[in-house]
mmCIF file as gemmi writes it, N, C-alpha and C atoms, coordinates in Angstrom:
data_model
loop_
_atom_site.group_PDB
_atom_site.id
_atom_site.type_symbol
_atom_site.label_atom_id
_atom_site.label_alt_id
_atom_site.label_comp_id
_atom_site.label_asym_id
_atom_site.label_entity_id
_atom_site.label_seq_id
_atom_site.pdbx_PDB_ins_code
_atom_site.Cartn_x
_atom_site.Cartn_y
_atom_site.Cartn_z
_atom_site.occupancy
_atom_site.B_iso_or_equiv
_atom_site.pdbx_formal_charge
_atom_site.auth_seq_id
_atom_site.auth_asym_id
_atom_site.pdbx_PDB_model_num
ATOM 1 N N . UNK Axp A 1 ? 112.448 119.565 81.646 1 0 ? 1 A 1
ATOM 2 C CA . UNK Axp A 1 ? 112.978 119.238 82.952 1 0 ? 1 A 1
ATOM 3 C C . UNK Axp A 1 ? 113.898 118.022 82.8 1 0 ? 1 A 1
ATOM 4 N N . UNK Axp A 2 ? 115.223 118.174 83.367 1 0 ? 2 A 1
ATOM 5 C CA . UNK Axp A 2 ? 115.812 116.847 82.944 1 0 ? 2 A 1
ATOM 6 C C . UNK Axp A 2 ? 115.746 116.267 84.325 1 0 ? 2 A 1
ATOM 7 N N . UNK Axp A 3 ? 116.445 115.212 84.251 1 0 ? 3 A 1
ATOM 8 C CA . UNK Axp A 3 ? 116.635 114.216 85.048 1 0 ? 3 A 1
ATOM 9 C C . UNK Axp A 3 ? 117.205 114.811 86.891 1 0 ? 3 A 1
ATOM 10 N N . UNK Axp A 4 ? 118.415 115.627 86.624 1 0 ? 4 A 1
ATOM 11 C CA . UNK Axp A 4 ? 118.727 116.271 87.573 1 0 ? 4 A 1
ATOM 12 C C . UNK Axp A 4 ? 117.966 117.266 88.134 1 0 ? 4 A 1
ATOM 13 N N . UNK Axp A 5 ? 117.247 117.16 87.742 1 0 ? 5 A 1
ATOM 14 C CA . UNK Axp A 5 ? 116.09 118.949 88.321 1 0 ? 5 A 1
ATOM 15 C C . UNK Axp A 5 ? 114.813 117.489 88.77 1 0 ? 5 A 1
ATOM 16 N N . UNK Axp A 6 ? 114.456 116.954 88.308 1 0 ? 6 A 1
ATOM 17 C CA . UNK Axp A 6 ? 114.029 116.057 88.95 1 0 ? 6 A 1
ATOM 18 C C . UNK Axp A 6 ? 114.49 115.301 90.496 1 0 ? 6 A 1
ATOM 19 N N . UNK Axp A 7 ? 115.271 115.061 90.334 1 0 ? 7 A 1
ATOM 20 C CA . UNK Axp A 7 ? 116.485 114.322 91.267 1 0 ? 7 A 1
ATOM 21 C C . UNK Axp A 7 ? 116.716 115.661 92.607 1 0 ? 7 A 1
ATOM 22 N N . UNK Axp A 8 ? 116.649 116.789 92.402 1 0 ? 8 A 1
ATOM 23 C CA . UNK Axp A 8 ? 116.586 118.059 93.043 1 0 ? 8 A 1
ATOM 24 C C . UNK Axp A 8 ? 115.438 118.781 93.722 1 0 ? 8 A 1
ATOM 25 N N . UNK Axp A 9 ? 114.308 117.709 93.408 1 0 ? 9 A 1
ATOM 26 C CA . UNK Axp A 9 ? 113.009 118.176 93.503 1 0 ? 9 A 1
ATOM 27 C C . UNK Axp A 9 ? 112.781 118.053 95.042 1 0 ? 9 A 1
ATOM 28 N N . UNK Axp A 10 ? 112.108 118.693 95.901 1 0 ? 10 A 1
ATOM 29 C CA . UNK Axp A 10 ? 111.599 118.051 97.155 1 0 ? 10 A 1
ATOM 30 C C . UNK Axp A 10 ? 110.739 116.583 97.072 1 0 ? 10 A 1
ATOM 31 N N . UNK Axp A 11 ? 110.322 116.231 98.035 1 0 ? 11 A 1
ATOM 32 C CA . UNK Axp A 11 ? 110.059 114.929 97.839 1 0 ? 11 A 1
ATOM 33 C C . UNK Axp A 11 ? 108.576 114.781 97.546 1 0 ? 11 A 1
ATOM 34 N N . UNK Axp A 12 ? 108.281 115.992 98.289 1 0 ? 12 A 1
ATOM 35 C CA . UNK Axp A 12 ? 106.444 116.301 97.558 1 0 ? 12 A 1
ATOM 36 C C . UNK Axp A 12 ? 105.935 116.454 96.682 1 0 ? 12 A 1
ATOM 37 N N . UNK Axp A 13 ? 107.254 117.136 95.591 1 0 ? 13 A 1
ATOM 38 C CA . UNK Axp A 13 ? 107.241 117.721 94.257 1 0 ? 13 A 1
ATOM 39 C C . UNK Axp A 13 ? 107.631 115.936 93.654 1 0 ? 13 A 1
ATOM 40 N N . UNK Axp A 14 ? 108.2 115.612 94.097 1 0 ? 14 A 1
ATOM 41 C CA . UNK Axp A 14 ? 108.363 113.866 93.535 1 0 ? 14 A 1
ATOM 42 C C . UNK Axp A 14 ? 107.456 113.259 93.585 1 0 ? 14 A 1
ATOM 43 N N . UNK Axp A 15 ? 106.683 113.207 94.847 1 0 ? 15 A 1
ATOM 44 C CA . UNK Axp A 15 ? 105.378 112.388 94.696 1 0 ? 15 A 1
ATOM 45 C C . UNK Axp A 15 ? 104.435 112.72 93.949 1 0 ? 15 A 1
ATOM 46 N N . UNK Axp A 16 ? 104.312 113.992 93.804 1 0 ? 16 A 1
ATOM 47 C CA . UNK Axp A 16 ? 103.36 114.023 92.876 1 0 ? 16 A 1
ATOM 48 C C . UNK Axp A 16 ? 103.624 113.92 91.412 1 0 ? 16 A 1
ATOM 49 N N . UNK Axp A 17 ? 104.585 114.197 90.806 1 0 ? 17 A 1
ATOM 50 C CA . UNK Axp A 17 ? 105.075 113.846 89.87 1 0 ? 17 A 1
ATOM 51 C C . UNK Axp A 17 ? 104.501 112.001 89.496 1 0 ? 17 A 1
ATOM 52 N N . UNK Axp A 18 ? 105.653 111.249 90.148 1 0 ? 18 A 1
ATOM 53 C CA . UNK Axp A 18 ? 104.841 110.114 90.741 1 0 ? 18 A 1
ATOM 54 C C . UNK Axp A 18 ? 103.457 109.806 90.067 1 0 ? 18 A 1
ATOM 55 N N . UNK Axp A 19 ? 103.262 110.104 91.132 1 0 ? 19 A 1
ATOM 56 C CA . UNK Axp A 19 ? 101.527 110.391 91.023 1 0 ? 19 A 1
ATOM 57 C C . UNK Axp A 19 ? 100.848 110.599 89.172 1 0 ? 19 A 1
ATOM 58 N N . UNK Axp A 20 ? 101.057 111.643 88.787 1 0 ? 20 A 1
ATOM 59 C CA . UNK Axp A 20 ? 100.876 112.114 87.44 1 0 ? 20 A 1
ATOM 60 C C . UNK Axp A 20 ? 101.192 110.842 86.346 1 0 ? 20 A 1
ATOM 61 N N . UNK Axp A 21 ? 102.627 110.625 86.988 1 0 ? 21 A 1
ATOM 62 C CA . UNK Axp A 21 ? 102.624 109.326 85.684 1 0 ? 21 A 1
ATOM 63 C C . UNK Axp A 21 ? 102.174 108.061 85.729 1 0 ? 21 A 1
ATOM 64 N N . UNK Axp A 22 ? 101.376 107.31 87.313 1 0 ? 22 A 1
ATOM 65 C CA . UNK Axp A 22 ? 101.412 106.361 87.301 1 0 ? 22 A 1
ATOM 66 C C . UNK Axp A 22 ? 99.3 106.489 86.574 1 0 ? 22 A 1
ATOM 67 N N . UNK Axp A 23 ? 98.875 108.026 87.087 1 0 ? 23 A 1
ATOM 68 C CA . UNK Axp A 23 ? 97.649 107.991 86.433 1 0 ? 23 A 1
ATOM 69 C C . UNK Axp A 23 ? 97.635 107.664 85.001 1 0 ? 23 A 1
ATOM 70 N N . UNK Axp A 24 ? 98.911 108.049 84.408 1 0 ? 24 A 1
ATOM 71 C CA . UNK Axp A 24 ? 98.407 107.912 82.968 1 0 ? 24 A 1
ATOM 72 C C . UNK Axp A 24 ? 99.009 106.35 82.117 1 0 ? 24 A 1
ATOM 73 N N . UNK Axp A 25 ? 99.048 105.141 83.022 1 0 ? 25 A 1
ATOM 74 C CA . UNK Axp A 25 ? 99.252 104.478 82.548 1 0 ? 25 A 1
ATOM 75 C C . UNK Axp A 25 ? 98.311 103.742 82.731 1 0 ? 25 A 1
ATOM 76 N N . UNK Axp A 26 ? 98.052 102.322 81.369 1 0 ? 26 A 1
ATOM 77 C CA . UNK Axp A 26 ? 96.978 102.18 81.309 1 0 ? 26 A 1
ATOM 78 C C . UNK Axp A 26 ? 97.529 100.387 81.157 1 0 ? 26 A 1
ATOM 79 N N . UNK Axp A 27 ? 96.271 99.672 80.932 1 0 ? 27 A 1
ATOM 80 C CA . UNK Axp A 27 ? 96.768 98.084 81.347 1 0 ? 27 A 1
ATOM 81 C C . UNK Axp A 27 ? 97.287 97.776 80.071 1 0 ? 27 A 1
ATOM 82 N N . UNK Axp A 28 ? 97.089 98.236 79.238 1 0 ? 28 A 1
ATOM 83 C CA . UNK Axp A 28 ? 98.284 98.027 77.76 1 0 ? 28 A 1
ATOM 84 C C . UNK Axp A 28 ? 99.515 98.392 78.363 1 0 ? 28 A 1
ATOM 85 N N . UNK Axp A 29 ? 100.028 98.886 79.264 1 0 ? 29 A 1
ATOM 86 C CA . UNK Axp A 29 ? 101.11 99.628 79.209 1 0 ? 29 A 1
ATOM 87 C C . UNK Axp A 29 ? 102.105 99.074 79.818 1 0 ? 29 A 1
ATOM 88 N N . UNK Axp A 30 ? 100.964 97.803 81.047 1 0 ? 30 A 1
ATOM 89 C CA . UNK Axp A 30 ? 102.044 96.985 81.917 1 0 ? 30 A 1
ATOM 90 C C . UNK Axp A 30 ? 101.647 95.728 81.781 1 0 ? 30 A 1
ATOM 91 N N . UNK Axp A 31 ? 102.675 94.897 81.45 1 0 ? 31 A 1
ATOM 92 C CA . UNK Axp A 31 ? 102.456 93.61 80.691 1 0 ? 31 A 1
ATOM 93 C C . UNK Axp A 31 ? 103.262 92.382 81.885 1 0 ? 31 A 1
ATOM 94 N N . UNK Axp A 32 ? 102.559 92.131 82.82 1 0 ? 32 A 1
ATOM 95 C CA . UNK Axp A 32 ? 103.221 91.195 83.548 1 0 ? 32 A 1
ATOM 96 C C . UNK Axp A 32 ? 104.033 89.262 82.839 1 0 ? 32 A 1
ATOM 97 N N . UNK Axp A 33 ? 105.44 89.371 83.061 1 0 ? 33 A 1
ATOM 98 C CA . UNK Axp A 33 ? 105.987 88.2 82.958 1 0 ? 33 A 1
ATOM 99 C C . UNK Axp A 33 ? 104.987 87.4 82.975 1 0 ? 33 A 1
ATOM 100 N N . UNK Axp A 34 ? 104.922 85.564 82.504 1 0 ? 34 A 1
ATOM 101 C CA . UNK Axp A 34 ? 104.899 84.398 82.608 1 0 ? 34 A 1
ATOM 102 C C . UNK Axp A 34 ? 104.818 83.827 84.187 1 0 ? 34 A 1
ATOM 103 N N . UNK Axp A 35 ? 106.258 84.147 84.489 1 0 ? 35 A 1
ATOM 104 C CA . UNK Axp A 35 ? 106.605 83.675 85.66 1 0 ? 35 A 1
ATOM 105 C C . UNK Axp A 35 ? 105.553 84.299 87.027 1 0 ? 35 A 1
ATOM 106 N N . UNK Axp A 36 ? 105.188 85.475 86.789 1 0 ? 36 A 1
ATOM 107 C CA . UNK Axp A 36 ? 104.467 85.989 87.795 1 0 ? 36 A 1
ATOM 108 C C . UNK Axp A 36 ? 103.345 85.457 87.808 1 0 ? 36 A 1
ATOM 109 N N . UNK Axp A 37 ? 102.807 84.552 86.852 1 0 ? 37 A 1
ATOM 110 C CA . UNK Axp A 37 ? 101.218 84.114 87.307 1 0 ? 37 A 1
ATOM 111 C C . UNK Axp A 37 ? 101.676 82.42 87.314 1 0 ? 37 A 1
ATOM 112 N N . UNK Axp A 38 ? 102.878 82.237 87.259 1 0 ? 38 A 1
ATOM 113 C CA . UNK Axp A 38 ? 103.012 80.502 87.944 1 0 ? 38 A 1
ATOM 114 C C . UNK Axp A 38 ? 103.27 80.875 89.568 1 0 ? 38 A 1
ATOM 115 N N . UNK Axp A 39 ? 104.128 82.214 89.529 1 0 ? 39 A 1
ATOM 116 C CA . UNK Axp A 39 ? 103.96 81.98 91.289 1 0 ? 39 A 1
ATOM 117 C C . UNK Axp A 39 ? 102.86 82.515 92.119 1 0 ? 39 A 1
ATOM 118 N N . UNK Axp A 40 ? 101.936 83.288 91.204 1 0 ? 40 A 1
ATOM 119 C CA . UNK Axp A 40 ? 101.013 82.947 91.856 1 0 ? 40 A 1
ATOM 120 C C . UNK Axp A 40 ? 99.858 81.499 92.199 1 0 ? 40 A 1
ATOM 121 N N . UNK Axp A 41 ? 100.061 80.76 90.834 1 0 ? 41 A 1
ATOM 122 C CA . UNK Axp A 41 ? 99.15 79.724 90.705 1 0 ? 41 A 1
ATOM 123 C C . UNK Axp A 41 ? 99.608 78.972 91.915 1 0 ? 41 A 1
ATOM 124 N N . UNK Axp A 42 ? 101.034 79.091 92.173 1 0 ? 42 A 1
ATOM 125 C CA . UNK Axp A 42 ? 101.554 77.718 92.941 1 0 ? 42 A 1
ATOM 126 C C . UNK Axp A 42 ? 100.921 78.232 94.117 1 0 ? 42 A 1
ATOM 127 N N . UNK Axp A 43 ? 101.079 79.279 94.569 1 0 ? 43 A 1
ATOM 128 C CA . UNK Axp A 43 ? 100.814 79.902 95.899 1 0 ? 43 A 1
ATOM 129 C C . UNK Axp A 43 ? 99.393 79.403 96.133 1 0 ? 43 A 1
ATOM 130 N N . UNK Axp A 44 ? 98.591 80.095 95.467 1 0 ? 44 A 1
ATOM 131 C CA . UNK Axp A 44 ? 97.059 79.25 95.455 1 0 ? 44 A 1
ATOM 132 C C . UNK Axp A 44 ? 97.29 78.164 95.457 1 0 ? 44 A 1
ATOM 133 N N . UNK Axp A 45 ? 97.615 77.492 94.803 1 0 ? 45 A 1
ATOM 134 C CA . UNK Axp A 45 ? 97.533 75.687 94.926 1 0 ? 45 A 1
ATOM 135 C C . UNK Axp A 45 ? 97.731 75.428 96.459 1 0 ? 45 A 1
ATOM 136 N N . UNK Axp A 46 ? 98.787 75.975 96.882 1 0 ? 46 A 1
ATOM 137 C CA . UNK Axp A 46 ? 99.366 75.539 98.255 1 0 ? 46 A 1
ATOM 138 C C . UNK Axp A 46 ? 98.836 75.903 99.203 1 0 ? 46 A 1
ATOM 139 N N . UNK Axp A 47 ? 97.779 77.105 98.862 1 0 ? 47 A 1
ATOM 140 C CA . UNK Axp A 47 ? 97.235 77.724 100.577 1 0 ? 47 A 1
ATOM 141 C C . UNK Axp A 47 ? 95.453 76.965 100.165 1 0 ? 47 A 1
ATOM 142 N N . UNK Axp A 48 ? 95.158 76.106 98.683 1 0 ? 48 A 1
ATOM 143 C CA . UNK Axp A 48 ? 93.9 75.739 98.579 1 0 ? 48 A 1
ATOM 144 C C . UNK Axp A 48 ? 94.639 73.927 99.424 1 0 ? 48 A 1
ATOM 145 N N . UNK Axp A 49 ? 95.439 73.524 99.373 1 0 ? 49 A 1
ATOM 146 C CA . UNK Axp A 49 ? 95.774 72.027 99.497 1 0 ? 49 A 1
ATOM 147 C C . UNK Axp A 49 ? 95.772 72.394 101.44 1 0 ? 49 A 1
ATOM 148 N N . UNK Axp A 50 ? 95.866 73.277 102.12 1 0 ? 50 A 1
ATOM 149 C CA . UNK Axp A 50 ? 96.444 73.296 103.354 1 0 ? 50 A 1
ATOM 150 C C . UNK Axp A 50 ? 97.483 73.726 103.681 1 0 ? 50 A 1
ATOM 151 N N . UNK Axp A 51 ? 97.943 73.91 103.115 1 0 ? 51 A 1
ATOM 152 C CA . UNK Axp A 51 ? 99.45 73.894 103.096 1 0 ? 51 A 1
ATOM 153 C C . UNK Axp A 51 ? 100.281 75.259 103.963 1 0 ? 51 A 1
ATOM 154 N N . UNK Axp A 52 ? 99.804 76.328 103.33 1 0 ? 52 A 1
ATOM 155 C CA . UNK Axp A 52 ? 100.013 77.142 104.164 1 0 ? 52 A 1
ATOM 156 C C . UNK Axp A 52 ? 99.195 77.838 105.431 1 0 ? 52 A 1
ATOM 157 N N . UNK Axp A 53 ? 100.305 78.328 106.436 1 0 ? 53 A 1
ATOM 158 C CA . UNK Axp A 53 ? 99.303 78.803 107.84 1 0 ? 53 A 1
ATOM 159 C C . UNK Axp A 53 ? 98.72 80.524 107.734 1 0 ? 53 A 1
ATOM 160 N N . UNK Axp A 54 ? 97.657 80.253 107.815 1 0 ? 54 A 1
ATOM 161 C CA . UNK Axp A 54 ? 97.158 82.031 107.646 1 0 ? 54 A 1
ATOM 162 C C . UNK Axp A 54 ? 96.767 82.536 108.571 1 0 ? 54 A 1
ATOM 163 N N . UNK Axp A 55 ? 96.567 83.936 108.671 1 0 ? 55 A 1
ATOM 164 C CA . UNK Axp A 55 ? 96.46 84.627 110.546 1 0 ? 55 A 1
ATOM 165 C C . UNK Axp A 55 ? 95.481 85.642 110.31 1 0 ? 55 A 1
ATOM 166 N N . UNK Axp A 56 ? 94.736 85.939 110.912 1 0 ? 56 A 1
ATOM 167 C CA . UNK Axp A 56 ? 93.595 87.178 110.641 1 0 ? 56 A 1
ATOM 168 C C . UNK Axp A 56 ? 94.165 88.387 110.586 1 0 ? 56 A 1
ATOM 169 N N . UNK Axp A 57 ? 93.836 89.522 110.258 1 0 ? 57 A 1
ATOM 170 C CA . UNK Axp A 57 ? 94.438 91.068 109.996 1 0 ? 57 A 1
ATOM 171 C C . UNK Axp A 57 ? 94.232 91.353 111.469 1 0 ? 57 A 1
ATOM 172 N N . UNK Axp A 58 ? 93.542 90.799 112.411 1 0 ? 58 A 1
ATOM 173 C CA . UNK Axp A 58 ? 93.828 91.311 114.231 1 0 ? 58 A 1
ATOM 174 C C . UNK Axp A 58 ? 95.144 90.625 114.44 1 0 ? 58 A 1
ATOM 175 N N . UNK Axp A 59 ? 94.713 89.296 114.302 1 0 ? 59 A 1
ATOM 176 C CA . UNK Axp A 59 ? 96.326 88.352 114.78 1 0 ? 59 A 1
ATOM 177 C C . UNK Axp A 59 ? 97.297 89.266 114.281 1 0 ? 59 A 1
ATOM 178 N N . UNK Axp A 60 ? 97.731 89.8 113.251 1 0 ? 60 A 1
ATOM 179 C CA . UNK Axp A 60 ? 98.921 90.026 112.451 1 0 ? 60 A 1
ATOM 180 C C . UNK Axp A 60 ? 98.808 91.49 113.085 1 0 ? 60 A 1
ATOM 181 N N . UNK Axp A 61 ? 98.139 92.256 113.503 1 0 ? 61 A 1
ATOM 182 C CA . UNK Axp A 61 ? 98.315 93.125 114.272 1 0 ? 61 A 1
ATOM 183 C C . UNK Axp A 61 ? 98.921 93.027 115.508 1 0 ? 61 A 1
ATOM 184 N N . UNK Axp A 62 ? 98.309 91.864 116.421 1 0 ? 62 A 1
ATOM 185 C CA . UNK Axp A 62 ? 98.815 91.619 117.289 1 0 ? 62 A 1
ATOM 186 C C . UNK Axp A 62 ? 100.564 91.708 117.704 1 0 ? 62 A 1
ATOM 187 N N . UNK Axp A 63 ? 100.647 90.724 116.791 1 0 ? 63 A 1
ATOM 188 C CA . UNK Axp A 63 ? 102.363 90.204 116.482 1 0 ? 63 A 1
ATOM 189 C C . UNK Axp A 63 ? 103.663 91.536 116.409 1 0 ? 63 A 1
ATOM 190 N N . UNK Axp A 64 ? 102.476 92.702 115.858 1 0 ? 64 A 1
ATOM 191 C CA . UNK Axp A 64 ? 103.772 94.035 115.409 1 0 ? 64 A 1
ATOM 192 C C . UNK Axp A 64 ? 103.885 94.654 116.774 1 0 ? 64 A 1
């Protein structure tokens, strides 16, 4: 199947496709950047110091 018969597929036939390859990957397979666990650290730092304002999953319902 190349690329274009892919690209041609309905979108159901995509998702599952999708689907198929993201089952067969495994945590060897995805190797997160450096940078992604300083922005998380900072983030923690900042919502453990006060820093940031947080809202309950009702509040944030509310708001939409």
């Amino acid at each position: 199947m190349s690329l274009n018969d892919i690209y041609n597929l309905p979108a159901s036939e995509k998702l599952h496709l999708i689907e198929q390859l993201w089952d067969r990957l495994d945590d060897t397979d995805i190797v997160s950047p450096d940078w992604h666990k300083e922005v998380l650290d900072e983030r923690r730092k900042r919502y453990e110091n006060g820093e940031v304002k947080t809202i309950s999953l009702e509040e944030f319902k509310k708001q939409r």
